[in-house]
C-alpha positions as CSV (number, residue, x, y, z in Angstrom):
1,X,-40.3,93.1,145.5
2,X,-43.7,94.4,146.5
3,X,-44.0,95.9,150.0
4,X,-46.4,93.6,152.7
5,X,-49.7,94.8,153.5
6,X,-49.5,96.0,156.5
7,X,-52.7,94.5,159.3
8,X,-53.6,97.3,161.8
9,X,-55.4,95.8,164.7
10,X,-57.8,98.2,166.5
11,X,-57.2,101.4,164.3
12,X,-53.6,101.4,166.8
13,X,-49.9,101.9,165.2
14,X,-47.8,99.2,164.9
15,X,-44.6,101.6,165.4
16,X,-44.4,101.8,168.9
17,X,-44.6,98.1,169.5
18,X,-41.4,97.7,167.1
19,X,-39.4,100.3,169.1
20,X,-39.7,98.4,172.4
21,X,-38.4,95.4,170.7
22,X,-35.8,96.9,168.8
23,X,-34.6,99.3,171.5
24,X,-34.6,96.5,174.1
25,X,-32.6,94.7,171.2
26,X,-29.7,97.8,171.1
27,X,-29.6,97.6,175.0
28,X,-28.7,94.3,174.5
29,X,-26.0,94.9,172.3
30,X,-24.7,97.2,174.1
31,X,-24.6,95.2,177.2
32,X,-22.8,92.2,174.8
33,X,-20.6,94.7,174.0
34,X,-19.5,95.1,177.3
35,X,-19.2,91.6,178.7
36,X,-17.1,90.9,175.4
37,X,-14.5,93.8,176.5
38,X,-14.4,92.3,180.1
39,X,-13.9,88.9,179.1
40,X,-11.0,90.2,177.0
41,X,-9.5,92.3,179.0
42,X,-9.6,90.4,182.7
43,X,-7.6,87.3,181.2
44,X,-5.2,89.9,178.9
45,X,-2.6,90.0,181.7
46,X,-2.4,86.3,181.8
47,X,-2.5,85.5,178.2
48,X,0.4,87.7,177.6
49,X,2.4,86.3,179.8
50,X,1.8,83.0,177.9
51,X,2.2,84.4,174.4
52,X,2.1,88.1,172.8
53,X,-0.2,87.0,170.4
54,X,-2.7,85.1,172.6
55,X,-4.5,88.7,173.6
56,X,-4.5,89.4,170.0
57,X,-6.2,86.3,168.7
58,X,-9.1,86.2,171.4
59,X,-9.5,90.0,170.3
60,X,-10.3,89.1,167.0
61,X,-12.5,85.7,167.9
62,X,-14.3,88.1,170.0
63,X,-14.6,91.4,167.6
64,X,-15.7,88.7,164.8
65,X,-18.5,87.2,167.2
66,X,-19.6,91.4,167.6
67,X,-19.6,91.8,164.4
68,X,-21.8,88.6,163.5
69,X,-24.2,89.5,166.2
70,X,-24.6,93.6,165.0
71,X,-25.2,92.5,161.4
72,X,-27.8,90.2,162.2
73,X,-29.0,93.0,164.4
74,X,-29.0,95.2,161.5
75,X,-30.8,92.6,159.1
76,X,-33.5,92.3,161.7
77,X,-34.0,95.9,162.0
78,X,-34.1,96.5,157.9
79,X,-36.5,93.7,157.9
80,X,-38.6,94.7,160.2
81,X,-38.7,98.9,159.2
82,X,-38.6,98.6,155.7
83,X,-41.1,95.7,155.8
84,X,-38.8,93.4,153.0
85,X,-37.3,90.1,153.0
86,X,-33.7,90.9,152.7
87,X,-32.1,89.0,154.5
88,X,-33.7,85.5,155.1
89,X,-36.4,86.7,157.2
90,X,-37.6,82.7,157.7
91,X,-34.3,82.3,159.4
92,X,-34.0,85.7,161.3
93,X,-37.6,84.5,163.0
94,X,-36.1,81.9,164.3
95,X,-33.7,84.0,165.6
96,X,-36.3,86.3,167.3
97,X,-38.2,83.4,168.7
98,X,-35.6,80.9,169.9
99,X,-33.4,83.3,171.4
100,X,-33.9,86.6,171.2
101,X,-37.7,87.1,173.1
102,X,-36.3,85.3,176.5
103,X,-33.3,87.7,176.3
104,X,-35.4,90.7,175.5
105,X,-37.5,89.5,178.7
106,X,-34.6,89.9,180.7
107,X,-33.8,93.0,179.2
108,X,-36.8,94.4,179.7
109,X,-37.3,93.5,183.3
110,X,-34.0,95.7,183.7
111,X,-35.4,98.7,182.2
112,X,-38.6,98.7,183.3
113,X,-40.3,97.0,180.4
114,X,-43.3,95.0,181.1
115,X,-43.7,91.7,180.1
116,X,-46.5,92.0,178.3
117,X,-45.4,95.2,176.1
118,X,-42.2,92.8,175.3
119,X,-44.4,90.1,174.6
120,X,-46.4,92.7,172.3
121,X,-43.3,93.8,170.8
122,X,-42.0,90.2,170.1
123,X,-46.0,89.3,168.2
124,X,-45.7,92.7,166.3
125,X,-42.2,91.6,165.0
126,X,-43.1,88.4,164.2
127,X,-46.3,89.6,162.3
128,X,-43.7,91.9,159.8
129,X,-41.2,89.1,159.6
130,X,-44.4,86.7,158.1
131,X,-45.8,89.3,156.2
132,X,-41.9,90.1,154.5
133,X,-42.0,86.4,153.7
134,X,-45.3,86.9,151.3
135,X,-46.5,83.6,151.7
136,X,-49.3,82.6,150.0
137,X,-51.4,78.9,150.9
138,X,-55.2,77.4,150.1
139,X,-58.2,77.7,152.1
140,X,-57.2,73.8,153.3
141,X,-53.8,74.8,154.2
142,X,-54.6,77.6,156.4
143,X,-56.2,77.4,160.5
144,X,-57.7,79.9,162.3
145,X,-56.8,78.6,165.4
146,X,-59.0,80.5,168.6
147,X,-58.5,81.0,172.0
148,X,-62.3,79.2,174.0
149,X,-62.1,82.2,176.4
150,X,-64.0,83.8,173.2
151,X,-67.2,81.9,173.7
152,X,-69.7,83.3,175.7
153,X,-69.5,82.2,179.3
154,X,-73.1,80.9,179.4
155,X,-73.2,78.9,176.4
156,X,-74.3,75.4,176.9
157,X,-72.5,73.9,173.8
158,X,-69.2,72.6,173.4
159,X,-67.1,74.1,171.2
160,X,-63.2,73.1,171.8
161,X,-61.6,72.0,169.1
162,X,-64.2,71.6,166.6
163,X,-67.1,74.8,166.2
164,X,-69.4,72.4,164.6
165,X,-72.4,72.6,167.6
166,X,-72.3,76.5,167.6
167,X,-75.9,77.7,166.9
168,X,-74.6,80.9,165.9
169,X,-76.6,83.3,168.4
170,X,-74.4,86.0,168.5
171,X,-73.7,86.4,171.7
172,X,-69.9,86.3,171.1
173,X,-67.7,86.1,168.2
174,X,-67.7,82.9,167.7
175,X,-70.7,83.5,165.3
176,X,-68.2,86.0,163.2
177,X,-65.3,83.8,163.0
178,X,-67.6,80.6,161.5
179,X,-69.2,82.9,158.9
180,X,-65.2,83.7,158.0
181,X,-64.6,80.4,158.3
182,X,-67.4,79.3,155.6
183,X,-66.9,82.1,153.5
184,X,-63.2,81.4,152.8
185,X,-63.3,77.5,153.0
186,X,-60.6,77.6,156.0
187,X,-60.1,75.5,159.3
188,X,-61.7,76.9,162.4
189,X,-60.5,75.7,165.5
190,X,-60.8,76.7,169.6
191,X,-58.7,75.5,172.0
192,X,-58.6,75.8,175.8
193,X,-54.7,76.1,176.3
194,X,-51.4,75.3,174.6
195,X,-51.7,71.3,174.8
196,X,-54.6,71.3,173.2
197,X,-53.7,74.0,170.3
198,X,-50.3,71.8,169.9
199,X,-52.2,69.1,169.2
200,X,-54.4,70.2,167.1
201,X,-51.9,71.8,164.8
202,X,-50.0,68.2,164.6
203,X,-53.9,66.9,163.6
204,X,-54.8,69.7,161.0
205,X,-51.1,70.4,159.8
206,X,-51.8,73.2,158.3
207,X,-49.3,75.5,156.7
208,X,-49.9,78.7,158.0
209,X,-52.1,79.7,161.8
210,X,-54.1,83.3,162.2
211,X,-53.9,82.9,166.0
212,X,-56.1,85.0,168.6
213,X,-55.0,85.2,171.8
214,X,-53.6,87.2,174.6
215,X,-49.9,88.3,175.1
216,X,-48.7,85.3,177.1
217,X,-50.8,82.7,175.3
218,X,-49.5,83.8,171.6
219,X,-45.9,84.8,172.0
220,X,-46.1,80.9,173.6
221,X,-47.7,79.6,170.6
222,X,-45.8,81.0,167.9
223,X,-42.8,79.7,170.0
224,X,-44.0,76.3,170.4
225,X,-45.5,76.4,166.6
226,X,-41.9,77.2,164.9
227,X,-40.7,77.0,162.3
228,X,-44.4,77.0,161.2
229,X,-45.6,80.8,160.5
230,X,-48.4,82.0,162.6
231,X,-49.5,85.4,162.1
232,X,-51.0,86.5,165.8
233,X,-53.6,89.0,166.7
234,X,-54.4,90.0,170.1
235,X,-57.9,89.8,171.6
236,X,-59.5,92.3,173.4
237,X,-60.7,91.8,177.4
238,X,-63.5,94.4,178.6
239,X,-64.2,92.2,181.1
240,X,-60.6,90.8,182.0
241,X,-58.3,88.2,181.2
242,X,-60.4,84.4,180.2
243,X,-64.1,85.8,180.3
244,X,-66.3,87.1,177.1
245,X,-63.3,88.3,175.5
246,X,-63.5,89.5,171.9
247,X,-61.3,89.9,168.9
248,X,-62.0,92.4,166.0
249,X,-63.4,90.4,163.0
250,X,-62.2,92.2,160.6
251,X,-59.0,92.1,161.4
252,X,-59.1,88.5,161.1
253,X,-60.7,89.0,157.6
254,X,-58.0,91.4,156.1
255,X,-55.0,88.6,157.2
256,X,-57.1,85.9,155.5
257,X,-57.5,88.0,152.1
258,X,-54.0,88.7,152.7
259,X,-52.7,85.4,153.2
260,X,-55.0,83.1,151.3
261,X,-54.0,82.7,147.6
262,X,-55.8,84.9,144.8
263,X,-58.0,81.9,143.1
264,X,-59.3,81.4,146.9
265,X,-60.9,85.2,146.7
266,X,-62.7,84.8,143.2
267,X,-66.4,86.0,143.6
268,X,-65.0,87.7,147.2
269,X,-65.6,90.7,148.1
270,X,-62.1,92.6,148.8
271,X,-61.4,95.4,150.7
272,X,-60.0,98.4,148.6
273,X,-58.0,99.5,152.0
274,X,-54.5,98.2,152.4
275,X,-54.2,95.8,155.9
276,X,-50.9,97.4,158.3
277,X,-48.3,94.8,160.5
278,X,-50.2,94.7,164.3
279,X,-51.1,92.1,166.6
């Protein structure tokens, strides 16, 4: 099978997001580890008095459980290096999404791990498990779905949920995003919190989301958006979190060419570079 492209964000390296993620991920198994061998060993002076074999067999129930959790440790890791799907990578995101980012955020918070780099760990490795998946959809079937703190803070037009009253001035990217919205025939869509981008998905239903937003706002999303895949990319905030924020267009340009199927492209002008997995 053919390797992902892979969507830098920002000229930056994808690799150190993945090692916070899958470092905080072998902490954790270390630590399961060790609350297995305590919970086996505290009741082994009790069981045994019951039966011989009763330390034995909760040995086993728990080295099988270990060896369950490490393999799907070791499918997410293969996944997510070598950039394939091996190993159901549909199914191992909903592993990393339902139960693996809260744990991580614990995790984290005892080795000094930020939220945010956790929660730009968790979008990076959710950007390589989409991208192993190679999916494919139509211009129809695909939303760009955009956070409103993009719009410029003095514009007098109303643009949440539907772009159809921006004039286009430039003055933020808003402009970009509804020339790439017109040029590939895809959904366009701005929304001023999670409510409003849940309900906009269950209007469009779209197959697939391109999602811009911050750290907290996306990791929410592709949480809330499950098992639908949503391939995030983080916005940028020269002037702090909510106001004038931007997003680098063509970014958003290089997941749509890589995500959009080829008869969608014809007459488009591609990019001879090869996109890289980033948020």
């Amino acid at each position: 099978m053919d390797e992902p492209p892979k969507i830098l964000n920002g000229g930056n390296s994808i690799r150190p997001q993945k090692r916070i993620f899958l470092g905080l991920l072998a902490v954790t198994c270390v630590l399961f580890t060790a609350i297995l061998a305590v919970l086996w060993y505290v009741p082994y002076v009790g069981l045994s008095n019951l039966s011989p074999r009763l330390p034995l067999i909760l040995g086993v129930f728990f080295l099988a459980l270990l060896v369950l959790v490490f393999m799907l440790v070791a499918m997410l890791g293969f996944t997510v290096v070598l950039g394939r799907d091996l190993f159901f990578s549909k199914r191992l995101r909903g592993v990393v999404i339902k139960l693996l980012l809260p744990l991580m955020s614990g995790v984290g918070k005892l080795c000094g791990v930020s939220k945010d780099q956790v929660r730009r760990s968790f979008i990076a490795i959710n950007n390589q498990l989409v991208l192993a998946q190679h999916l494919k959809t139509t211009p129809d079937k695909l939303l760009l779905l955009m956070p409103h703190c993009l719009q410029f803070h003095e514009c007098q037009f109303r643009i949440t949920g539907s772009v159809v009253h921006c004039k286009k001035c430039g003055k933020c990217p808003i402009k970009g995003l509804v020339e790439l919205s017109e040029k590939y025939g895809v959904g366009l869509a701005v929304a001023t919190g999670g409510t409003l981008a849940r309900r906009i998905v269950v209007e469009r239903r779209p197959k697939m989301i391109i999602a811009v937003a911050c750290e907290r706002d996306l990791s929410s999303g592709i949480q809330d958006s499950y098992p639908l895949p949503v391939f995030g990319i983080l916005n940028s905030r020269p002037n702090g979190p909510c106001y004038d924020t931007l997003v680098n267009l063509e970014r958003v340009e290089e997941a749509l060419q890589t995500f959009l199927v080829a008869s969608a492209l014809t007459d488009l002008p591609i990019k001879n570079d090869s996109p890289g997995a980033e948020a």
